[in-house]
VOBA-1610 file (N, C-alpha, C; in pm, whole numbers, padded with zeros to 5 digits, always signed):
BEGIN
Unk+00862-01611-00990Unk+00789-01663-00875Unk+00823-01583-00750Unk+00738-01556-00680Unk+00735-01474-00537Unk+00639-01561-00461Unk+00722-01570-00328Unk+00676-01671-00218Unk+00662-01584-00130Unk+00613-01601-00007Unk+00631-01526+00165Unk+00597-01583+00243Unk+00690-01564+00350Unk+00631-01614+00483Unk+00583-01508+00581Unk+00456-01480+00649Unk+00428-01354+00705Unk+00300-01413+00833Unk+00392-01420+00967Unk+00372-01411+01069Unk+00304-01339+01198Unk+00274-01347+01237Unk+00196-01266+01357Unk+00260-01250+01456Unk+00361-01118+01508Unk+00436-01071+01628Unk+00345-01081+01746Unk+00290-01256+01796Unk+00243-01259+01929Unk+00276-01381+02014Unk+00412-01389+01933Unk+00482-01509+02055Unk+00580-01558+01963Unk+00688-01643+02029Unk+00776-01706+01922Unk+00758-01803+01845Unk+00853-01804+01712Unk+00855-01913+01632Unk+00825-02049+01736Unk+00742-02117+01655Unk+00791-02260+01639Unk+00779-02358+01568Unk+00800-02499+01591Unk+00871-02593+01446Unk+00760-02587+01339Unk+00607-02543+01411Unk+00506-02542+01267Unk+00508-02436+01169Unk+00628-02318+01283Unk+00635-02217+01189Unk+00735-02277+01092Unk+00904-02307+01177Unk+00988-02333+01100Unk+00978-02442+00975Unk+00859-02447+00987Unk+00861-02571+00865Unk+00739-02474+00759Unk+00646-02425+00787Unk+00631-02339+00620Unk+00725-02234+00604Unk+00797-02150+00711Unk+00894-02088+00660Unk+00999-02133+00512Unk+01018-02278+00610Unk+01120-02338+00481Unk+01017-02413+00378Unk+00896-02458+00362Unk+00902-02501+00241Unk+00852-02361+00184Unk+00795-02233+00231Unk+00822-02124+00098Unk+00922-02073+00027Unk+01042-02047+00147Unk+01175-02019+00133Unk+01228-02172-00005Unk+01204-02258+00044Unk+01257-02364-00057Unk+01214-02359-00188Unk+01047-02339-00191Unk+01003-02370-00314Unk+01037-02247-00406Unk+01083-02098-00344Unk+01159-02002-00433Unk+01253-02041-00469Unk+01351-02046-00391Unk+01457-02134-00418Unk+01559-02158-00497Unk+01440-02331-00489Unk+01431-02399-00602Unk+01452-02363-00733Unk+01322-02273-00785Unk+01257-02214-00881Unk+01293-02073-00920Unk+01413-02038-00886Unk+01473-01962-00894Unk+01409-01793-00880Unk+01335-01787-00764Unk+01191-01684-00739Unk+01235-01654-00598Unk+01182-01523-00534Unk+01210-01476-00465Unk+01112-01474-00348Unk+01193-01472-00249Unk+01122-01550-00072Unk+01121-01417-00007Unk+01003-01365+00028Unk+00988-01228+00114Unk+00869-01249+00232Unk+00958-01166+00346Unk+00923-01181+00502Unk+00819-01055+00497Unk+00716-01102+00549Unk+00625-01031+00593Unk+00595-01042+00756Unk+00543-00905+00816Unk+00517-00901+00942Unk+00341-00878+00966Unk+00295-00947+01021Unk+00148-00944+01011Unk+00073-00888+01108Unk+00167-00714+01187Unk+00108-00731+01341Unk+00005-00612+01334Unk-00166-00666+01307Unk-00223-00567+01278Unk-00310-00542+01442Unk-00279-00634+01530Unk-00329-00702+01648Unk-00288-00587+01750Unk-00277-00456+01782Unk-00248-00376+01890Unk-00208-00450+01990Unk-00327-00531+02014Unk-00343-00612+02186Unk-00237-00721+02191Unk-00189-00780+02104Unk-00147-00917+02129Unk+00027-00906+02089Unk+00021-00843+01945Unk+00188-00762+01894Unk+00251-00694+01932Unk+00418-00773+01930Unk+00551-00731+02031Unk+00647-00701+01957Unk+00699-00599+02000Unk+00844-00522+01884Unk+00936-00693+01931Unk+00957-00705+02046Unk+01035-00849+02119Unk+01001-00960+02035Unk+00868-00969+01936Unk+00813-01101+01896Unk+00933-01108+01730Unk+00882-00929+01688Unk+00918-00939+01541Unk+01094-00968+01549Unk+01125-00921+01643Unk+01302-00948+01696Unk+01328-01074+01672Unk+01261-01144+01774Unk+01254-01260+01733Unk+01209-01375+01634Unk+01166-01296+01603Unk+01085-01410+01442Unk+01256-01406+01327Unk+01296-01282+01290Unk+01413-01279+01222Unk+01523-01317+01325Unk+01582-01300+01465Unk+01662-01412+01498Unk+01629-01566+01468Unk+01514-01599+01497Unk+01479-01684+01421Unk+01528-01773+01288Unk+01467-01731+01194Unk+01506-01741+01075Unk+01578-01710+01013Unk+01711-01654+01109Unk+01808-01613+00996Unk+01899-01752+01100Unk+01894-01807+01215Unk+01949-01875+01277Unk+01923-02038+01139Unk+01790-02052+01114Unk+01777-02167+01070Unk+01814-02152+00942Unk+01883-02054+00913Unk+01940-02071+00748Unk+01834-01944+00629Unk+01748-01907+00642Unk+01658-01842+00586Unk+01693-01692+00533Unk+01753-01656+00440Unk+01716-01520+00421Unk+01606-01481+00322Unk+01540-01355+00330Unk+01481-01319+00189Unk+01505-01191+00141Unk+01410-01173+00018Unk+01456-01060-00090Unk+01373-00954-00038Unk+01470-00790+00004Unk+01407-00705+00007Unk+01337-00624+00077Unk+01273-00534+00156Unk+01248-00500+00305Unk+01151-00557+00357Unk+01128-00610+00476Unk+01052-00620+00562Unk+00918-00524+00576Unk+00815-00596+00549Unk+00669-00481+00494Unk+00630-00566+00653Unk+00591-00410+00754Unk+00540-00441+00851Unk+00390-00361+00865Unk+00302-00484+00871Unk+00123-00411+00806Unk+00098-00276+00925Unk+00139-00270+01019Unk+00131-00168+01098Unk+00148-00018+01032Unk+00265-00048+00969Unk+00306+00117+00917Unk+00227+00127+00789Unk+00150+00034+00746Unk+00057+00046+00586Unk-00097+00006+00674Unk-00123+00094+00758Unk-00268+00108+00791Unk-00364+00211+00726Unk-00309+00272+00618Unk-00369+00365+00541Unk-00440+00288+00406Unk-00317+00192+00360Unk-00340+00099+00277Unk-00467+00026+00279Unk-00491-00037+00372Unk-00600-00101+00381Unk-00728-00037+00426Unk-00706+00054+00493Unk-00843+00162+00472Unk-00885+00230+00362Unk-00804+00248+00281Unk-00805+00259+00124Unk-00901+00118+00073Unk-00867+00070+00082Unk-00943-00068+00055Unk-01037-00081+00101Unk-01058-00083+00185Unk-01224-00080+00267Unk-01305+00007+00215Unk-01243+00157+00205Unk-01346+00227+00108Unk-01350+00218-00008Unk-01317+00102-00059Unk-01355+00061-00212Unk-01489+00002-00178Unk-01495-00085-00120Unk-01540-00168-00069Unk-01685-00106-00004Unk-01683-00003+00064Unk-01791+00070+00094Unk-01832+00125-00019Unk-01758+00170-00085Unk-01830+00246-00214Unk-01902+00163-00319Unk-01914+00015-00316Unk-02002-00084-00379Unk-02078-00118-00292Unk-02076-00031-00189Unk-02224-00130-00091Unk-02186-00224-00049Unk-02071-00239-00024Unk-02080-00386-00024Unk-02016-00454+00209Unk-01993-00302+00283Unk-01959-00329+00397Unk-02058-00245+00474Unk-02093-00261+00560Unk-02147-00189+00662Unk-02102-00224+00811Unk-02135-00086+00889Unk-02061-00104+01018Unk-02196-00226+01097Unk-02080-00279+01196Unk-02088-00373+01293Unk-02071-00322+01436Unk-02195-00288+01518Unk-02134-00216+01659Unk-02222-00355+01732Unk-02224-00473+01740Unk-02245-00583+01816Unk-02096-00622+01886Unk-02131-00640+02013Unk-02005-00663+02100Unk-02020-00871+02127Unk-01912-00904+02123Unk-01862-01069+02107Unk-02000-01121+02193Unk-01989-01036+02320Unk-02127-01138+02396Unk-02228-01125+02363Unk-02282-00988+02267Unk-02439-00976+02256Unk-02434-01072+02106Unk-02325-01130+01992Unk-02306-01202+01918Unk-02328-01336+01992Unk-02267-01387+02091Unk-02298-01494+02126Unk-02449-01537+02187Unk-02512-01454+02235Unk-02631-01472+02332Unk-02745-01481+02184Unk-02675-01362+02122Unk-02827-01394+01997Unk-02814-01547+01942Unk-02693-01597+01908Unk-02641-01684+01894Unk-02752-01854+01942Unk-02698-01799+02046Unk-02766-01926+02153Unk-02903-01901+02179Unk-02968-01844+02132Unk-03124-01767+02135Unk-03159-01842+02042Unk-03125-01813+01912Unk-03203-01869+01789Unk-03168-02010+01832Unk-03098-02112+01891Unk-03129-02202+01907Unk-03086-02349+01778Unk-03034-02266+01655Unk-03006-02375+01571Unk-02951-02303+01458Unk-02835-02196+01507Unk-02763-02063+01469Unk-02631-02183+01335Unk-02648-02126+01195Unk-02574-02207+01106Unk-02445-02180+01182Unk-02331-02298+01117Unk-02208-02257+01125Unk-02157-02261+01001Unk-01987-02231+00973Unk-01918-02172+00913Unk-01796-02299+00932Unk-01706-02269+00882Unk-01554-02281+00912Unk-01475-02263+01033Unk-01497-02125+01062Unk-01482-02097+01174Unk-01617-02073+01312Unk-01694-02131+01307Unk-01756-02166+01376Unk-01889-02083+01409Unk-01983-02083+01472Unk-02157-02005+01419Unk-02125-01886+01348Unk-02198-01868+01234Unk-02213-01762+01158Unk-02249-01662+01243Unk-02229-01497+01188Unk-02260-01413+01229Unk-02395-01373+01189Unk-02490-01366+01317Unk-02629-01354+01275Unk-02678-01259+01120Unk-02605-01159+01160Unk-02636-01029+01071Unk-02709-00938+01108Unk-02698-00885+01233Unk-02805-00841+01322Unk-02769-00691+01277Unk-02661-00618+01263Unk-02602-00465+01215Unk-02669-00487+01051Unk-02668-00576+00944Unk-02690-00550+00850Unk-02843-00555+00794Unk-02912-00485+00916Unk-03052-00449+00852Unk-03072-00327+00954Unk-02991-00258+00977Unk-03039-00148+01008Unk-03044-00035+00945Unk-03108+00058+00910Unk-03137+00169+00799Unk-02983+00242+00809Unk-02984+00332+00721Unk-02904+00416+00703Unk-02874+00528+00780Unk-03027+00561+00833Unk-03027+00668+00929Unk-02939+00607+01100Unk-03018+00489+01100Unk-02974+00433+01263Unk-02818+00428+01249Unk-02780+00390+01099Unk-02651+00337+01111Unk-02552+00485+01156Unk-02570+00595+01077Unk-02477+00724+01075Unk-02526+00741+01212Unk-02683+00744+01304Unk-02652+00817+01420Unk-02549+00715+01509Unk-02528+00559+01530Unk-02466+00511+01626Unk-02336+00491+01523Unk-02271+00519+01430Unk-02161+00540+01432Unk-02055+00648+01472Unk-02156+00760+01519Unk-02056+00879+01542Unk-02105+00913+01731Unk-02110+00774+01765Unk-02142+00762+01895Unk-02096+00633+01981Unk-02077+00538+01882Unk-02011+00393+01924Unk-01926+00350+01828Unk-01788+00250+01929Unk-01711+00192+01869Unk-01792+00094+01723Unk-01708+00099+01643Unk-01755-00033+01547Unk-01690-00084+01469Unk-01711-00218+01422Unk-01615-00286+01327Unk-01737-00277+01188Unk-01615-00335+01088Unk-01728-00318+00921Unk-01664-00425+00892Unk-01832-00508+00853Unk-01851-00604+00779Unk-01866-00609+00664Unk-01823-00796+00575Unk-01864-00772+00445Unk-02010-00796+00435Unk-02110-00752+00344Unk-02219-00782+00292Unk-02245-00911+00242Unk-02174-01053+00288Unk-02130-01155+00194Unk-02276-01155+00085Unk-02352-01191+00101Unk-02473-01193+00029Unk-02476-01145-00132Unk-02457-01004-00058Unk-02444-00891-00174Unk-02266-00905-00272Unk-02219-00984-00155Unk-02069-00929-00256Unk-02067-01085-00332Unk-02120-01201-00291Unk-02119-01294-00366Unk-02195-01290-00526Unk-02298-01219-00505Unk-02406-01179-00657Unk-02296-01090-00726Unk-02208-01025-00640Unk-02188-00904-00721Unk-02061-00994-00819Unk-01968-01053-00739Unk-01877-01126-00802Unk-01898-01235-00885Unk-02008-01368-00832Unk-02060-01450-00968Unk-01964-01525-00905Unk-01947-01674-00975Unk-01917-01799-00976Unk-01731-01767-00984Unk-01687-01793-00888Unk-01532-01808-00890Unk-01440-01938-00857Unk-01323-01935-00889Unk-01259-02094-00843Unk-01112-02053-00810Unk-01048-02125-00720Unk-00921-02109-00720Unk-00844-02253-00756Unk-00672-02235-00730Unk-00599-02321-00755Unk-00543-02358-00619Unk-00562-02523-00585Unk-00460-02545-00490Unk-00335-02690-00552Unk-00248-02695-00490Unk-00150-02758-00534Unk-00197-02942-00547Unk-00247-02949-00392Unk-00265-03068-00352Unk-00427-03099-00387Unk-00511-02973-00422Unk-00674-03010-00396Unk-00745-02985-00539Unk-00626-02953-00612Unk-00669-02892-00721Unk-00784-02736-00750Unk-00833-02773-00848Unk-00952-02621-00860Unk-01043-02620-00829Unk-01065-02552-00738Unk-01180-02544-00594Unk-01247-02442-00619Unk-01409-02484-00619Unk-01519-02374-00656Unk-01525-02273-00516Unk-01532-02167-00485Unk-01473-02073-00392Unk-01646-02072-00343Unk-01674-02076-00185Unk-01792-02100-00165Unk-01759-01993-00002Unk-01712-01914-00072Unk-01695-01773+00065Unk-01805-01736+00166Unk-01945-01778+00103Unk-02056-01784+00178Unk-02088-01814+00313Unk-01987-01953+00300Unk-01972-02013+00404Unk-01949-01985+00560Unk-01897-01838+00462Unk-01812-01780+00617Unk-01902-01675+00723Unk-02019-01649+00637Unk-02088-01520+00631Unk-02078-01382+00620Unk-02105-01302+00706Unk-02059-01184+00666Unk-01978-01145+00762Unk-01846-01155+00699Unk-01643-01194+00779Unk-01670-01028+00810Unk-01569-01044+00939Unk-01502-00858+00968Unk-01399-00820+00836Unk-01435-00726+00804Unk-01337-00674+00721Unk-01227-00550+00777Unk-01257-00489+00927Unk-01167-00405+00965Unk-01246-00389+01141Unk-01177-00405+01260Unk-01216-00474+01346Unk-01211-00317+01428Unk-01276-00319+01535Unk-01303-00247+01609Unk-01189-00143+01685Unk-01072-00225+01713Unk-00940-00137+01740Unk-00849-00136+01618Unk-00863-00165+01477Unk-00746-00148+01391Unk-00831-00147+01265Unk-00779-00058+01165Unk-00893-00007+01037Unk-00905-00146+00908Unk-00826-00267+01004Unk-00856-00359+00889Unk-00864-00540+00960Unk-00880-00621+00905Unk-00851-00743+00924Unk-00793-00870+00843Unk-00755-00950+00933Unk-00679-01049+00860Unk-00746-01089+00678Unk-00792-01094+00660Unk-00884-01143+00564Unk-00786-01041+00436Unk-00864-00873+00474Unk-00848-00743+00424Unk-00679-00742+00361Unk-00613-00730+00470Unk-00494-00731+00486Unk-00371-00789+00375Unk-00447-00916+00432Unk-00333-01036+00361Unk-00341-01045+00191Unk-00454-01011+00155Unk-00492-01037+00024Unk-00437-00891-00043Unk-00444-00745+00032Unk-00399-00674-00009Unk-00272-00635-00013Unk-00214-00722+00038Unk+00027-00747+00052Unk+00002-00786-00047Unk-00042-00915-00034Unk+00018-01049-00149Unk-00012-00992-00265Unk-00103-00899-00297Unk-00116-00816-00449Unk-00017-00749-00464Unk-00008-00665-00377Unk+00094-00538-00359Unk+00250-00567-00365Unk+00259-00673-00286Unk+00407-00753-00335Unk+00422-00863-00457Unk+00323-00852-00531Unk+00371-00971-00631Unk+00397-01098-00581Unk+00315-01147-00472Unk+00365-01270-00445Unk+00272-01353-00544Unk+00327-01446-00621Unk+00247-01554-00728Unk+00233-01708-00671Unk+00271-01730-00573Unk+00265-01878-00489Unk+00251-01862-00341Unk+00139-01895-00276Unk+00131-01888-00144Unk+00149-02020-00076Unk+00254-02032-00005Unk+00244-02143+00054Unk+00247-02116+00234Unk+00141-02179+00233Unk+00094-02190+00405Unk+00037-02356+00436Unk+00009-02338+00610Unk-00042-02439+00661Unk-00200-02462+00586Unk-00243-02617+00569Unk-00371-02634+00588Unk-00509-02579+00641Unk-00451-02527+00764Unk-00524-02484+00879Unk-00584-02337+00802Unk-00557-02281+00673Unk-00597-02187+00635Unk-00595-02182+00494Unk-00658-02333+00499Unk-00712-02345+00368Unk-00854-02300+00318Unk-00950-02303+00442Unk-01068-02264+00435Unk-01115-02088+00381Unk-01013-02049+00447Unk-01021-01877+00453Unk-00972-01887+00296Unk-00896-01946+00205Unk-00920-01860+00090Unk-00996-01876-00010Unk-01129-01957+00061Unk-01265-01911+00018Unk-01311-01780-00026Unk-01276-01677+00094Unk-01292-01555+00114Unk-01153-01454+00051Unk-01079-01503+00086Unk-00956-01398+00021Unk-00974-01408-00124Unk-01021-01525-00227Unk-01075-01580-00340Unk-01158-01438-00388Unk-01247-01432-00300Unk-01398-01364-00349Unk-01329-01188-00296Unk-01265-01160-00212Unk-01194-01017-00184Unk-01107-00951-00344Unk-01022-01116-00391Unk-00922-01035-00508Unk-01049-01013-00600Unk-01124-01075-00661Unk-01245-01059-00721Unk-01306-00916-00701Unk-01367-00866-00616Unk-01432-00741-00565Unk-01317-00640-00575Unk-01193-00646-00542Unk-01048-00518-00529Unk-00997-00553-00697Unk-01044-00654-00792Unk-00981-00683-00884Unk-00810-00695-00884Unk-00758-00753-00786Unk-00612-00814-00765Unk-00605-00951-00827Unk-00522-00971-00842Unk-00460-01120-00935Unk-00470-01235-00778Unk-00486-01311-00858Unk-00515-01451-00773Unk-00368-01535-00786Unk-00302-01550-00661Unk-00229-01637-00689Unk-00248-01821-00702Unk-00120-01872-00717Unk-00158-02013-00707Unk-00122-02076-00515Unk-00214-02154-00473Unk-00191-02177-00322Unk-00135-02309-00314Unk-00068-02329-00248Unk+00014-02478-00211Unk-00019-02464-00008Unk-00116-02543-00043Unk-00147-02547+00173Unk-00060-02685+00178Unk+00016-02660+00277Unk+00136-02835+00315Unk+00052-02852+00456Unk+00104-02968+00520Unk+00034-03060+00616Unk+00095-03010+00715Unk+00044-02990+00826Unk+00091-02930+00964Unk+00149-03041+01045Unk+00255-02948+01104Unk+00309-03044+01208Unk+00269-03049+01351Unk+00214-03160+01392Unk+00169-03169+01497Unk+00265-03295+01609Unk+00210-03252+01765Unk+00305-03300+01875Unk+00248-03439+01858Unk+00318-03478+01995Unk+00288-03599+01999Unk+00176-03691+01991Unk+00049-03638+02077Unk-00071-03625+02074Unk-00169-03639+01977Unk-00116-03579+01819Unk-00177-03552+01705Unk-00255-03414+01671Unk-00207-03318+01798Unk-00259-03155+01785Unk-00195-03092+01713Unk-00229-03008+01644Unk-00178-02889+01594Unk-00038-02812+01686Unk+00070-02774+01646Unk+00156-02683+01750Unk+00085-02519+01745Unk+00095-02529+01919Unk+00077-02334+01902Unk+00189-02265+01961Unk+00175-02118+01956Unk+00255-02088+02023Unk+00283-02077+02173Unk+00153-02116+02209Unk+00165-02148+02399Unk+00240-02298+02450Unk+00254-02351+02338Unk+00347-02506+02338Unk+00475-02462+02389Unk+00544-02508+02532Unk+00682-02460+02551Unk+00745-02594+02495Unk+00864-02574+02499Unk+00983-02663+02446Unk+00950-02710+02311Unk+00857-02657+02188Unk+00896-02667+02084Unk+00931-02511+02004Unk+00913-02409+02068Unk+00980-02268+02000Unk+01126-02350+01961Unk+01131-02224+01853Unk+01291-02228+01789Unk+01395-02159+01891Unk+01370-02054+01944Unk+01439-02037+02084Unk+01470-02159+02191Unk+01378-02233+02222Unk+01390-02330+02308Unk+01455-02419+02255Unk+01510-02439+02151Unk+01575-02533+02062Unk+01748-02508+02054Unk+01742-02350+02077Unk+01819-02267+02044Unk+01924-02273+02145Unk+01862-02279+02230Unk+01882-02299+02397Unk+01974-02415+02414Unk+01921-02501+02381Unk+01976-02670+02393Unk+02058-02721+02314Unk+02108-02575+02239Unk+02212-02642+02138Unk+02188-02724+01997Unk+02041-02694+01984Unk+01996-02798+01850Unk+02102-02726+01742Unk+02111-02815+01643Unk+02145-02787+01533Unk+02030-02773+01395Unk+02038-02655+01361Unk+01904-02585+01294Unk+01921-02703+01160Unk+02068-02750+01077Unk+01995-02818+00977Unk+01925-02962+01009Unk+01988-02996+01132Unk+01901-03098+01189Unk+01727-03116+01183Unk+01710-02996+01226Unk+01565-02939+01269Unk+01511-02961+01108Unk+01613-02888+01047Unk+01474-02889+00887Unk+01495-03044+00856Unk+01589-03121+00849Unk+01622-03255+00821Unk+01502-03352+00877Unk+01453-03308+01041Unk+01371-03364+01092Unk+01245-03350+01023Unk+01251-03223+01039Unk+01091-03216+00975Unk+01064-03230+00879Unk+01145-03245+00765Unk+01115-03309+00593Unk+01100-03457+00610Unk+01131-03538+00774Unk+01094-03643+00734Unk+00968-03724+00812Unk+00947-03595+00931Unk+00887-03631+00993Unk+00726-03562+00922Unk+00723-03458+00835Unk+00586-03435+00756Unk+00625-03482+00628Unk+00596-03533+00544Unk+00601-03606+00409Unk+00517-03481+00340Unk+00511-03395+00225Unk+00487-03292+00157Unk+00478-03276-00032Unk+00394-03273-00065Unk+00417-03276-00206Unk+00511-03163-00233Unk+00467-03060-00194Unk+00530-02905-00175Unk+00690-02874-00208Unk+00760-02944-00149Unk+00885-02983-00187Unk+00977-03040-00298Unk+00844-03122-00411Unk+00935-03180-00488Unk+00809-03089-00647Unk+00782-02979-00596Unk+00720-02935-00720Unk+00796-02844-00793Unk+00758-02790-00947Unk+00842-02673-00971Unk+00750-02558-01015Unk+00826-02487-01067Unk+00722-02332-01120Unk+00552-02361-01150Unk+00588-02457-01275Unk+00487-02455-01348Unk+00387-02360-01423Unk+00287-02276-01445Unk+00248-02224-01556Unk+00249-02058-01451Unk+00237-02003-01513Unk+00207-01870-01402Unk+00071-01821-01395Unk+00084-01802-01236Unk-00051-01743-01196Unk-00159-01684-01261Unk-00289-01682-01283Unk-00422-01578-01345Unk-00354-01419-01268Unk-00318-01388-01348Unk-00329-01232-01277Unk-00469-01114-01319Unk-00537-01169-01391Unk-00610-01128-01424Unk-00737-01083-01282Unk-00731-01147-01212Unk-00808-01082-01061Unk-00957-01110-01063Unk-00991-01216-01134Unk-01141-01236-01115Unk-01180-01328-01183
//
């Protein structure tokens, strides 16, 4: 078994981190499988050498080590452009030179624009332009590349994944439309990325927040198309403030620094939060091993 926890260097830990940190770290563990730190800073604009510093003061403060080096997606930006031109070479991406506001205005034009998961679909306004228009404004304007969802859903056929708590979920990636696959300042995206570690490292159990349960609709239908092995997903319940919100990282006084500060005592902290989120996640074991089979 291979677990990870893999973060985004754009602000510090906090307790929503420190709590899937530890139930991945735990459920290796446990299960006698190995817990590896990933760094997720594919973000130019937003990622801090100060953040990733801190993510491992962090977690080595609350008890956490893992197996093996630190894979920071920055220095494997070749990797995933490798991937993308798989991906182009089935037809299956084309470039995107629509900027966020001329996306939003078409948006609010059509007047009754579907949504998604993450919120109005992307019209598809780049994916009907010829071949010719496309090569002259790519070697003249910035652009990001999209997936073809349309085309890559026919191409892949009927898929399902595994979740811990939701069981086997018919993968309906559609939903999302046609996702960025490599964004305008960096040759890849979250989507791209993550699905191509977790192959690449052998991770066989993903355990994350809820909050990104939807997306592996799409990471589902990516191992499918790259033919990578599908792991098994365990999404646990997020911890939220007082209020009943989600924690972010603009929340002051719940970072693990700010905790750090005041003298908390870190096994306290996990003590709290095993009782303050209730988790199936915690009391599971191995069980059968992953489809590696990738489709």
């Amino acid at each position: 078994m291979v677990t990870r926890f893999a973060p985004s260097p754009t602000g510090r830990l906090h307790l929503g981190h420190a709590w899937s940190a530890w139930q991945a770290f735990r459920f290796a563990r446990d299960c006698g499988g190995r817990f590896l730190l990933r760094i997720e800073d594919i973000d130019p604009g937003r990622c801090r050498d100060e953040f990733v510093d801190g993510i491992v003061e962090d977690l080595v403060w609350l008890g956490l080590d893992w197996d093996g080096p630190v894979r920071r997606q920055s220095e494997h930006l070749a990797d995933y452009a490798a991937a993308l031109d798989r991906l182009k070479a089935m037809g299956l991406a084309y470039p995107c030179f629509c900027t966020r506001k001329a996306i939003e205005a078409e948006i609010a034009a059509s007047g009754n624009a579907p949504h998604g998961p993450d919120g109005p679909i992307y019209p598809g306004t780049c994916r009907h332009l010829t071949a010719a228009e496309r090569d002259a404004r790519m070697a003249a304007e910035p652009h990001a590349w999209r997936l073809d969802m349309a085309a890559a859903v026919a191409r892949a056929g009927p898929l399902t994944w595994h979740d811990n708590r939701a069981g086997t979920i018919a993968a309906t990636p559609e939903l999302f439309g046609d996702v960025v696959l490599a964004r305008k300042d960096a040759p890849t995206s979250y989507h791209l990325a993550v699905v191509h570690d977790d192959a690449l490292q052998g991770v066989t159990d993903i355990v994350r927040g809820e909050d990104l349960f939807a997306a592996t609709h799409v990471h589902r239908l990516l191992q499918a198309l790259l033919d990578l092995p599908t792991p098994r997903y365990h999404h646990h319940a997020l911890v939220l403030d007082a209020e009943g919100k989600r924690l972010a990282k603009r929340d002051r006084g719940a970072t693990i620094a700010d905790l750090r500060v005041t003298g908390a005592d870190p096994r306290g902290i996990i003590a709290g939060l095993e009782a303050r989120v209730a988790d199936p996640i915690l009391q599971m074991t191995a069980g059968e091993p992953p489809d590696r089979e990738g489709a």
